[in-house]
Every structure is written in C-alpha cells, then in structure tokens.
C-alpha positions as CSV (number, residue, x, y, z in Angstrom):
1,X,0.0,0.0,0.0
2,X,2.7,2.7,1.1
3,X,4.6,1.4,-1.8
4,X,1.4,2.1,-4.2
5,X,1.0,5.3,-2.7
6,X,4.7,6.8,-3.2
7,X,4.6,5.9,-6.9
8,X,1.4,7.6,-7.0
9,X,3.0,10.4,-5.8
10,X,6.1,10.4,-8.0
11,X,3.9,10.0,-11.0
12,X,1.7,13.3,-9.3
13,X,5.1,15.4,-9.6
14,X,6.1,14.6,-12.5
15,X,3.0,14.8,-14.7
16,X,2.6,18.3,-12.7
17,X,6.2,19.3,-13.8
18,X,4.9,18.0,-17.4
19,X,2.0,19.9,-17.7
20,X,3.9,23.1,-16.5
21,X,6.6,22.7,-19.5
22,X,9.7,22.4,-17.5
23,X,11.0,19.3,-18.5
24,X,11.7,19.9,-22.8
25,X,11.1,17.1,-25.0
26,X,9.2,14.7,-22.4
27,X,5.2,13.4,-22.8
28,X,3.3,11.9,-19.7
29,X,3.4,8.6,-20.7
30,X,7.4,9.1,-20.1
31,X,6.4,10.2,-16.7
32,X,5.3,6.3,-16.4
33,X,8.6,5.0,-16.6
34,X,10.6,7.4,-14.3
35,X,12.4,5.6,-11.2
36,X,15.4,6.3,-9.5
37,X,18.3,7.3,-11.9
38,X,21.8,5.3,-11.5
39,X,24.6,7.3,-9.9
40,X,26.6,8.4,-13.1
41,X,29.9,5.9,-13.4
42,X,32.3,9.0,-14.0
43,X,32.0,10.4,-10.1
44,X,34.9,11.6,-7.9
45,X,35.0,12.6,-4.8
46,X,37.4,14.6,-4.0
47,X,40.0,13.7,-0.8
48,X,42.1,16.1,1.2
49,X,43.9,18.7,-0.8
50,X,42.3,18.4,-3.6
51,X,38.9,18.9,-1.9
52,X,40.1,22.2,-0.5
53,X,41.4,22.9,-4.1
54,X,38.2,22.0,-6.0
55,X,35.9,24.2,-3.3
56,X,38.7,27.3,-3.8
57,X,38.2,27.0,-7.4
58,X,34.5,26.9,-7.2
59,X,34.2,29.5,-5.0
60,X,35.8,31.4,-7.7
61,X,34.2,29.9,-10.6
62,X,30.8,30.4,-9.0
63,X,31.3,34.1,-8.2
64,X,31.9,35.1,-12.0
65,X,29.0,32.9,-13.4
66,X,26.2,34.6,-10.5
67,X,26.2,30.7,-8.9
68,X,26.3,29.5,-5.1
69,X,28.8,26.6,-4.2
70,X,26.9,23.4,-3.4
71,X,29.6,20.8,-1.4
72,X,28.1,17.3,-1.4
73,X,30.2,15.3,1.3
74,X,29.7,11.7,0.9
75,X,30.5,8.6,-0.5
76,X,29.8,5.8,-3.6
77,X,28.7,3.3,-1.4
78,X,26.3,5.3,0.2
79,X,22.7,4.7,-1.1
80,X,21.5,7.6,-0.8
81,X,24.3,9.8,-2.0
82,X,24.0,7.8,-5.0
83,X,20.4,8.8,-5.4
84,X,20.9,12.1,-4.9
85,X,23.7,12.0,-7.4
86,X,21.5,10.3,-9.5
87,X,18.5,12.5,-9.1
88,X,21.0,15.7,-10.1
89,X,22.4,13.4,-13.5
90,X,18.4,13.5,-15.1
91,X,16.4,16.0,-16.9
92,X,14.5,17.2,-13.9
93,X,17.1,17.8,-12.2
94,X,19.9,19.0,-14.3
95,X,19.5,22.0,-15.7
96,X,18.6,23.5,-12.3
97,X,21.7,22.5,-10.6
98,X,23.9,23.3,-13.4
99,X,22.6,27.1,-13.3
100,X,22.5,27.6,-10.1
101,X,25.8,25.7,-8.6
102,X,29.3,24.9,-8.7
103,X,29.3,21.7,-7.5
104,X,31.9,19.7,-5.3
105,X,32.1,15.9,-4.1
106,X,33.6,15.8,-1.1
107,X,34.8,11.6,0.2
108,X,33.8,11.0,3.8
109,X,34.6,7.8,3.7
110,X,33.3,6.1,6.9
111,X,32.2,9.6,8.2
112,X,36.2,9.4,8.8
113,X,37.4,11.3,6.2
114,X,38.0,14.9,5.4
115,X,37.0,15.5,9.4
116,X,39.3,18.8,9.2
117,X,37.6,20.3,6.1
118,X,34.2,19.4,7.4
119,X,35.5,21.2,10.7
120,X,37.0,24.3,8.6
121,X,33.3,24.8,7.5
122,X,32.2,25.2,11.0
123,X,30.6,21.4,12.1
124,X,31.8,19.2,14.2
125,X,31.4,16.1,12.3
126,X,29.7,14.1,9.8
127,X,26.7,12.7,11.0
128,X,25.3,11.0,7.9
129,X,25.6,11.3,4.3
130,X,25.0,13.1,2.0
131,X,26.1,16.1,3.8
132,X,25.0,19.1,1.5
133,X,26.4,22.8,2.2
134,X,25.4,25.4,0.3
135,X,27.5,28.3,0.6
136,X,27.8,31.5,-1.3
137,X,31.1,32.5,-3.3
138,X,32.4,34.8,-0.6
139,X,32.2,31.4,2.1
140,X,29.0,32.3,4.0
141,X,27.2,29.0,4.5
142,X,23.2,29.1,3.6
143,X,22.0,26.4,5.1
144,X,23.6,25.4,8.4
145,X,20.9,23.8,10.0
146,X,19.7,21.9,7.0
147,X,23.2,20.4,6.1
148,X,22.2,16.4,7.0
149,X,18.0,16.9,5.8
150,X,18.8,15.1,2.5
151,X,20.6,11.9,4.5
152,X,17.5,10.1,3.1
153,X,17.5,10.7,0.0
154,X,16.7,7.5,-1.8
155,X,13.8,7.2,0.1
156,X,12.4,10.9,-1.0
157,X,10.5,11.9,-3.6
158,X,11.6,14.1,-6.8
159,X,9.9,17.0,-5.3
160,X,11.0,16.6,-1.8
161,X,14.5,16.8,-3.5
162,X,13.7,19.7,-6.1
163,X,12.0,21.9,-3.6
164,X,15.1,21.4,-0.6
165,X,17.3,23.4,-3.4
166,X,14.9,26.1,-4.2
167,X,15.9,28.2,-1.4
168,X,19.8,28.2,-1.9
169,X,19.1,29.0,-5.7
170,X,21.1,32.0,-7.2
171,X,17.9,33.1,-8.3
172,X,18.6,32.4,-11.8
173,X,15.5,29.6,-12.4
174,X,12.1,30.4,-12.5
175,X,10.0,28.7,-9.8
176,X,7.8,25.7,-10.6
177,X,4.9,27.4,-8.8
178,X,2.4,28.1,-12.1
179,X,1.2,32.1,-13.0
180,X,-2.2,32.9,-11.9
C-alpha cells in the first residue's frame, strides 16, 4: 500500500512538472517509466587537498557565473548519495543545478574522512551522508541547519529533493509554482 501510494505520488510530480513545461522534449506517458536514476559511473569525490582545491576553485568559478557553491560530502557506497547524485544526473534535475551551482564531491569515507575540512566549514562532524552545504562565493554557508536533511534521499520523492534546493538557488530559475 505505502509502496502504491509513493509511486502515486512520484507520478503526481512529475505529470505536474509536465503539464507546466519544464522538462523539454518529455510526454506523460514518459512520466510512467521514471524511477530512481543510477549514480553516473564517472563520479569523484574529492580527498584532502584536492577537496580544499576543487571548493577554492568553485568559490571562484561560482562568483563570476552569479552561482552558489553546493559541497556534497559523501561517499559511492552510500545509497543515498547515489540517489541524490543520481536525481541531479536527469532531466528534472539537471539544468537546475547546473545554473545555479558549482558543485563539489567531497569523500567522507566512513564519516572518517576529510574531518578537518568538514571542521574548517564550522561542524563538528559528519553525522550521515549526504552532507549538503550550500555556501555562497564569498564562504558564507546558507543552510547550516539543514546540512544532513537530505541523508534520506533514496527514500524521498523528486519534489521533496527539487523543492530542498529552491531556497539556496542563485535566483537564476524560475519557480515551478504556475502564473495565476
């Protein structure tokens, strides 16, 4: 029953996201087929150095394209990192990520790794994954008390995911919410 009901609900958001436009080149009956996209094969988290590197650089990239800097700390053998990863790899998803973050992929390993960055960034651990922080170019972190909301990620739905984002946009997509 709960099972029937969240595909219900999956289906809800995306034939709603349909019948507002948003996705290009998609019909409701692809809406059918939608599950859970695969984590891409080409992802790398970053470790150490390079992490502090990568965010530097995206700090920097992000303040000359108008974008915020979105750190995902987690792992590949996390299930719901993958999800998430997977979620940002498809159509719904994409575009809106693409223009309005720089994205990073942190490793945390066992929650054991990168402890001194995460620490650097003003926590005091990693207390599940994904850890998302959203921070603008200059370093000023938008959502500190939501960084470990998405830590269930394979069991949300699209729009749960979508609409966590929508806050820590750089205000460069238009709302799904439909003109009255």
């Amino acid at each position: 029953m709960a099972q029937h009901f969240r595909i219900w609900r999956v289906h809800k958001v995306i034939l709603t996201v349909l019948t507002l436009g948003l996705v290009p080149n998609t019909s409701a009956h692809d809406a059918e087929k939608i599950a859970i996209p695969a984590m891409p094969q080409d992802v790398v988290f970053e470790d150490g150095v390079t992490a502090r590197k990568k965010i530097e650089d995206a700090k920097v990239r992000a303040g000359i394209a108008g974008k915020n800097v979105l750190i995902l700390i987690g792992t590949k053998s996390c299930h719901d990192t993958a999800a998430l990863l997977g979620w940002f790899s498809h159509p719904l998803f994409a575009p809106m990520i693409s223009t309005n973050f720089q994205l990073v992929l942190v490793e945390s390993g066992r929650k054991d790794r990168n402890l001194d960055l995460v620490r650097s960034l003003g926590f005091k651990a990693i207390e599940g994954t994904p850890m998302l922080v959203v921070m603008t170019p200059d370093g000023a972190i938008l959502n500190r008390k939501q960084i470990f909301t998405l830590r269930n990620a394979a069991s949300r739905t699209p729009d749960d995911l979508y609409r966590y984002f929508i806050p820590y946009r750089s205000n460069r997509t238009p709302d799904f919410t439909p003109q009255k």
